[in-house]
DSSP file (Angstrom, degrees, kcal/mol; ACC not computed):
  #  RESIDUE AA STRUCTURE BP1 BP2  ACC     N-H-->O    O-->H-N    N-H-->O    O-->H-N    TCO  KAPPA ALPHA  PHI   PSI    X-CA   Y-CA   Z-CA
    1    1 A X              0   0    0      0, 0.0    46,-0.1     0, 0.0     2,-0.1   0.000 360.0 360.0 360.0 119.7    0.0    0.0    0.0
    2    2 A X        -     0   0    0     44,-0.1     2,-0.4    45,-0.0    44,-0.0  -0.433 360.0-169.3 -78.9 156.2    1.5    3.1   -1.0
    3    3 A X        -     0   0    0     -2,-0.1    44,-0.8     2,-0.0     2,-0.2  -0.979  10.1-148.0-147.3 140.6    1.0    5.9    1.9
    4    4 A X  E     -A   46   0A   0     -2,-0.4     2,-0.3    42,-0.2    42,-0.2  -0.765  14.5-178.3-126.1 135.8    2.0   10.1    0.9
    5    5 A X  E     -A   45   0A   0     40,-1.0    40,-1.6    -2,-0.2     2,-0.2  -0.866  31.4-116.6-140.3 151.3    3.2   12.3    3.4
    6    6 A X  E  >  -A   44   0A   0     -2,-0.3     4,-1.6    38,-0.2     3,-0.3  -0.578  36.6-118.0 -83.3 162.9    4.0   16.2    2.7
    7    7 A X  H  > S+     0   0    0     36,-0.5     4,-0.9     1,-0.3     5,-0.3   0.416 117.7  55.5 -78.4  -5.6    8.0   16.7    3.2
    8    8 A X  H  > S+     0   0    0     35,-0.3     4,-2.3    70,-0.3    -1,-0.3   0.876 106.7  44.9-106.8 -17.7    7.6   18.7    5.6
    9    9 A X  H  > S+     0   0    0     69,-0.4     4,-1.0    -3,-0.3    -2,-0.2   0.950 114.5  55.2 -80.3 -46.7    5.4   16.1    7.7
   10   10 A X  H >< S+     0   0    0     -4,-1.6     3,-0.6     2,-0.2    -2,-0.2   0.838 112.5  42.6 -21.8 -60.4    8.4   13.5    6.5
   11   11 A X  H >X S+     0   0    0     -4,-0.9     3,-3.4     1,-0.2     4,-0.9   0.993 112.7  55.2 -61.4 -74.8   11.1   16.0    8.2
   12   12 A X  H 3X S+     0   0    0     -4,-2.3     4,-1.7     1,-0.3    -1,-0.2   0.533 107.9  39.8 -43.5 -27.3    9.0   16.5   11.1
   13   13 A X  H << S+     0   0    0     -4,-1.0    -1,-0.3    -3,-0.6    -2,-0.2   0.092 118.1  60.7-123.0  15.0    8.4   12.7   12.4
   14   14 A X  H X4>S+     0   0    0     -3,-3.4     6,-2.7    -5,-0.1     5,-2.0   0.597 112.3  37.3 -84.7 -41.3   12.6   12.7   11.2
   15   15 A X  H ><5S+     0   0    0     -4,-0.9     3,-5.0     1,-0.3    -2,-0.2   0.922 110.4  57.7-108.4 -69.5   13.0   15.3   13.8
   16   16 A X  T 3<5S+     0   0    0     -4,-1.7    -1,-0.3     1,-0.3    -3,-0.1   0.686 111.0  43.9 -30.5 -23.7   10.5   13.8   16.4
   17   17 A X  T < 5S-     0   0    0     -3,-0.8    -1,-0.3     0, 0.0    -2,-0.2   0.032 116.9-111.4-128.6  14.4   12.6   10.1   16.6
   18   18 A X  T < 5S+     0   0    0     -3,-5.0     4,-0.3     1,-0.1    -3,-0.2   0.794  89.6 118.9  55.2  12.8   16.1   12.1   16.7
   19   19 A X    >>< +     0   0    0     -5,-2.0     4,-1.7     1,-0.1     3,-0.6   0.855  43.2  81.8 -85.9 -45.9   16.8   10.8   13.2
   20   20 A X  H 3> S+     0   0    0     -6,-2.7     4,-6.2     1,-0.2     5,-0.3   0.667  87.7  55.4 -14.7 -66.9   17.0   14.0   11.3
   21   21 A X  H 3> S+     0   0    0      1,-0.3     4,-1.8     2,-0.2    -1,-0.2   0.890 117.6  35.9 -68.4 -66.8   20.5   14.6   12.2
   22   22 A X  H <4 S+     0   0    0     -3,-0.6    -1,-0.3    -4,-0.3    -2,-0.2   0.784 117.9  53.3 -36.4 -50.7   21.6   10.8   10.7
   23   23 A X  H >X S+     0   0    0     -4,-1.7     3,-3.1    -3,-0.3     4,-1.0   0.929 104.6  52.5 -57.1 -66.2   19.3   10.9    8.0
   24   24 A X  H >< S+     0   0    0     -4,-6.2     3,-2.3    -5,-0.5    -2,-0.2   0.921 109.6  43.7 -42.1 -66.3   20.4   13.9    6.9
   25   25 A X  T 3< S+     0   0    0     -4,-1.8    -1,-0.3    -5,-0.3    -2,-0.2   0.787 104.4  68.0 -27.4 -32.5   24.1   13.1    6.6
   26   26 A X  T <4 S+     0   0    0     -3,-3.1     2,-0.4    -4,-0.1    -1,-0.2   0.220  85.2  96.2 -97.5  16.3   22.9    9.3    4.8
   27   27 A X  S << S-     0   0    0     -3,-2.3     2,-0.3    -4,-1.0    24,-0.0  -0.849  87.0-123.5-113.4 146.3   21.7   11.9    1.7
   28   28 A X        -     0   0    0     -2,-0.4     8,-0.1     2,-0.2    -2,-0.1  -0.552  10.0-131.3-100.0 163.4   24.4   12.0   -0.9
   29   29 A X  S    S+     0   0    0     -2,-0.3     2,-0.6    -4,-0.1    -1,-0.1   0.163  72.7 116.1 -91.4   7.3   25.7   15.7   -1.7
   30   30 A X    >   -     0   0    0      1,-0.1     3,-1.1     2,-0.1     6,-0.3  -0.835  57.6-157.3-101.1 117.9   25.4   15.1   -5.3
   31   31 A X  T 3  S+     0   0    0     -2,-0.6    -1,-0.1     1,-0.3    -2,-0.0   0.310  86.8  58.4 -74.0   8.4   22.9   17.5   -6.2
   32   32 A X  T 3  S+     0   0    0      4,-0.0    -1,-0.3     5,-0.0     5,-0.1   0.845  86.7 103.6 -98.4 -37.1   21.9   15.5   -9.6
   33   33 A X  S <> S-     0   0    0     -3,-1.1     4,-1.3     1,-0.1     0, 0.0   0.148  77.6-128.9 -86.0 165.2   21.0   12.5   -7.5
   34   34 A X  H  > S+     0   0    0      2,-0.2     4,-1.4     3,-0.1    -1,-0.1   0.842 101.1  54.2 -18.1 -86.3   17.6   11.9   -6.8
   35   35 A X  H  >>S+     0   0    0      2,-0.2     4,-3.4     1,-0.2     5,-0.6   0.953 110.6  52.3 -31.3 -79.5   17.4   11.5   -3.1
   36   36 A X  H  45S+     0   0    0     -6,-0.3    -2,-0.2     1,-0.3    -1,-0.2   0.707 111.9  41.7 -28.7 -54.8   19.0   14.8   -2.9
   37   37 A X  H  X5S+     0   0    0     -4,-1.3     4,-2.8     3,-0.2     5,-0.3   0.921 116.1  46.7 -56.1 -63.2   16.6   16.5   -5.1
   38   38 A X  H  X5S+     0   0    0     -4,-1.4     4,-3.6     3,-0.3    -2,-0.2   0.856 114.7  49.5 -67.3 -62.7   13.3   14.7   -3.5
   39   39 A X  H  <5S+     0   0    0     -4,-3.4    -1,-0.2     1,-0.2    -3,-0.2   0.678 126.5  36.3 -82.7  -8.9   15.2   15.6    0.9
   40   40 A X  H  4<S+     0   0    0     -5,-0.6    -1,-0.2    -4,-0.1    -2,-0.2   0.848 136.6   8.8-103.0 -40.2   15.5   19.6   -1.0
   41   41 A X  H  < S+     0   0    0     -4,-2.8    -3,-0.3    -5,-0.1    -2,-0.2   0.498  83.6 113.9-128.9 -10.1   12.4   20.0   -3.2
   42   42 A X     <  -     0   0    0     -4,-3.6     3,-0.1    -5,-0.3   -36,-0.0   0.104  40.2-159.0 -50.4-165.7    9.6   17.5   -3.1
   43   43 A X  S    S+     0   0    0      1,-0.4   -36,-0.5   -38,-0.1   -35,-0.3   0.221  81.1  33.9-133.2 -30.8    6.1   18.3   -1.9
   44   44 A X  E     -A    6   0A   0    -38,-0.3    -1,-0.4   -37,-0.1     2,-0.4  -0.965  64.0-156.1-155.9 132.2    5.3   14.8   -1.3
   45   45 A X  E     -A    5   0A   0    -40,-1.6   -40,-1.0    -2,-0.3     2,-0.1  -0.981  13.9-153.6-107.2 129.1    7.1   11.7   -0.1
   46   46 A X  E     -A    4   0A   0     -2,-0.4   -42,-0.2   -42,-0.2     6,-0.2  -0.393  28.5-122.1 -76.9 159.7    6.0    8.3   -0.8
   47   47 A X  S    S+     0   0    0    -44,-0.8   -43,-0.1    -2,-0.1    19,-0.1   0.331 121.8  39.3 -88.6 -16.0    6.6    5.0    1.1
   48   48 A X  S    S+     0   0    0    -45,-0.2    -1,-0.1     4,-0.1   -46,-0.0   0.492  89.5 115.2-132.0  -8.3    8.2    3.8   -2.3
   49   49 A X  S    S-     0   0    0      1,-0.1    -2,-0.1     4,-0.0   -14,-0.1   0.705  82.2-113.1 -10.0-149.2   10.1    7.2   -3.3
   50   50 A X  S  > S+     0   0    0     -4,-0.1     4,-3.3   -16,-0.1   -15,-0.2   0.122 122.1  62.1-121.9 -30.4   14.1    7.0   -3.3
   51   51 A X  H  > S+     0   0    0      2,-0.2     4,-1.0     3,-0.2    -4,-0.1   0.774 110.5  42.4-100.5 -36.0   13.9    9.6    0.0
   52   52 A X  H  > S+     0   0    0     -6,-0.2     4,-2.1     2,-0.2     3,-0.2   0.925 113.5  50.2 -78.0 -70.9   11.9    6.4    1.9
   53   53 A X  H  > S+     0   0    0      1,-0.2     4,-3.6     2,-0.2    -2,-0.2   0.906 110.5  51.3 -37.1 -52.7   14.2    3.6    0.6
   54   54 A X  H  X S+     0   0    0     -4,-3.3     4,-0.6     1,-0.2    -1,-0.2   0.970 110.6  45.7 -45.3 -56.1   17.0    5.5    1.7
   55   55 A X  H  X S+     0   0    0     -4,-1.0     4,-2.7     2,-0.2    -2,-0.2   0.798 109.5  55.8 -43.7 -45.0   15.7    6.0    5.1
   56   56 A X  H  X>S+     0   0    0     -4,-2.1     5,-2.7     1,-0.2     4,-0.8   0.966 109.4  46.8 -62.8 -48.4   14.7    2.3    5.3
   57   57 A X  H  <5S+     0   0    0     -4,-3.6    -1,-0.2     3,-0.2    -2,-0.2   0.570 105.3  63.6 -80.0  -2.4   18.2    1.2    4.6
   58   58 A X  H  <5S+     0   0    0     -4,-0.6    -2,-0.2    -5,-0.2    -1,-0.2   0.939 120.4  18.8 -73.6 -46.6   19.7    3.7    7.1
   59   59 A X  H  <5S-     0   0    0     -4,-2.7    -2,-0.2    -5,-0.1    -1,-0.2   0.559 107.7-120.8-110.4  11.9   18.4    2.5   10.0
   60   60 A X  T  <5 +     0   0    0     -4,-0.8     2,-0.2     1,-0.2    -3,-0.2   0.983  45.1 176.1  72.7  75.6   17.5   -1.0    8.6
   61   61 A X      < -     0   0    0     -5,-2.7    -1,-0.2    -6,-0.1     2,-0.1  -0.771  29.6-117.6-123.8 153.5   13.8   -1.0    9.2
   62   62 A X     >  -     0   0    0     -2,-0.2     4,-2.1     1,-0.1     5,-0.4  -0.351  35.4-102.8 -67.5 156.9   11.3   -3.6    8.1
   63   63 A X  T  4 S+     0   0    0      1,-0.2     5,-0.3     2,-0.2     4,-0.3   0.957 128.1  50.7 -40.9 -45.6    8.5   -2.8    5.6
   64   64 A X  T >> S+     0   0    0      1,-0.2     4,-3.8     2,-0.2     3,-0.6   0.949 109.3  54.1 -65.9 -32.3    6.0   -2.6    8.5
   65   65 A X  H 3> S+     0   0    0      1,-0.3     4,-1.2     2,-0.2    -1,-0.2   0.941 108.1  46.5 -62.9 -32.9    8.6   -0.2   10.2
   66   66 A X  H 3X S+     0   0    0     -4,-2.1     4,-0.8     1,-0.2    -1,-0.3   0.511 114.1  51.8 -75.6   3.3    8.8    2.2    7.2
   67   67 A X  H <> S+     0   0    0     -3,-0.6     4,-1.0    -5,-0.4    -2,-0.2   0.859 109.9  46.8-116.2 -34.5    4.7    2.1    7.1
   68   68 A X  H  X S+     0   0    0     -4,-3.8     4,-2.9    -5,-0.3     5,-0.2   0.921 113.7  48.0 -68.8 -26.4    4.2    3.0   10.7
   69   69 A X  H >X S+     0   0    0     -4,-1.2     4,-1.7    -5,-0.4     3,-0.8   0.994 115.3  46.8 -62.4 -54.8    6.9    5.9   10.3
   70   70 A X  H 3< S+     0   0    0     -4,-0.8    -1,-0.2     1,-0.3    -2,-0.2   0.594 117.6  40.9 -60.1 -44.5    5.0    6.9    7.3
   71   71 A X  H 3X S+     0   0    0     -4,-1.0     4,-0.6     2,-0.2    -1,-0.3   0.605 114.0  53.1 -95.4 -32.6    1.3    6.5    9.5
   72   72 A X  H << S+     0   0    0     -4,-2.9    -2,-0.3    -3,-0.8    -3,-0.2   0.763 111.4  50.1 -77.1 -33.1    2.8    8.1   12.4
   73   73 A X  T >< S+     0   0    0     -4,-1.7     3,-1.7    -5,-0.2   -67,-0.2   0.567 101.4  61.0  -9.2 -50.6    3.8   11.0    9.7
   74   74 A X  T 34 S+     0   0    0      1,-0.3    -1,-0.2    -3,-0.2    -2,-0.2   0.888  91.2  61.7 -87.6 -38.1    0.8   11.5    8.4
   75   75 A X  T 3< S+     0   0    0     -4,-0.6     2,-0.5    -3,-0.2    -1,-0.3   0.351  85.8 105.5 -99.3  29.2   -0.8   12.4   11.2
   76   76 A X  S <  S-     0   0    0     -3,-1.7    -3,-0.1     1,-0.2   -63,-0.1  -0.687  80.7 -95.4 -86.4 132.0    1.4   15.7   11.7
   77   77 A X  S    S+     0   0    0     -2,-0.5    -1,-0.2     1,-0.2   -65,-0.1   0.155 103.6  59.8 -16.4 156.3    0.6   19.2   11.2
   78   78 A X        +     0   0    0      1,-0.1   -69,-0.4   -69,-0.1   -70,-0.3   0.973  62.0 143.3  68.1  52.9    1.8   20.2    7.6
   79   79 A X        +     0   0    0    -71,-0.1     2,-1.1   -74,-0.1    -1,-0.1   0.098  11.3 129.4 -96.8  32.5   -0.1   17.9    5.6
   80   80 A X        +     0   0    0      2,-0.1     2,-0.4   -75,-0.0   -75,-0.1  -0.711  27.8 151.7 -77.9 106.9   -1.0   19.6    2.7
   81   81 A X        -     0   0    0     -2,-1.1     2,-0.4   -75,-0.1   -37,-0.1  -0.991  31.2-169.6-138.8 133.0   -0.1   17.5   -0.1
   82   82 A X              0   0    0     -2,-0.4    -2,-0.1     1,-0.1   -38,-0.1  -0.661 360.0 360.0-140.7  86.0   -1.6   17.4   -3.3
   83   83 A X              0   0    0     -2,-0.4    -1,-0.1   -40,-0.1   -39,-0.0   0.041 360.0 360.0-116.3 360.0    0.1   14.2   -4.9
């Protein structure tokens, strides 16, 4: 099941778990990449993104772990997404 979060709701529930700081650092500096583009400029992050996958493999999380981050996400201020 795909599940959409606004970036900024994404950030927020990063920031909330003390991850931000890790996360941010596990985003590659190449400003062509993907990831990079997606953690600078989305609007909307996906469960199945590049910016999600990354995440998943930083901190090694199961599928159900990235879909509760994702459902715990969702239900933060700054959801306006219109993906």
């Amino acid at each position: 099941m795909e599940l959409v979060v606004s970036l900024q709701q994404f950030l927020s529930a990063l920031a909330l778990q003390s991850l931000n700081e890790v996360f941010s650092e596990a985003v590659s500096a190449n400003k062509n990449s993907t990831v990079w583009i997606q953690y600078n400029s989305a609007s909307c992050v996906s469960n199945t993104d590049a910016l999600a996958l990354l995440l998943q493999s930083t901190f090694g999380w199961t599928q159900d772990q990235l879909s509760e981050f994702f459902i715990q996400a969702s239900k933060l201020p700054g959801g306006n997404c219109n993906c």
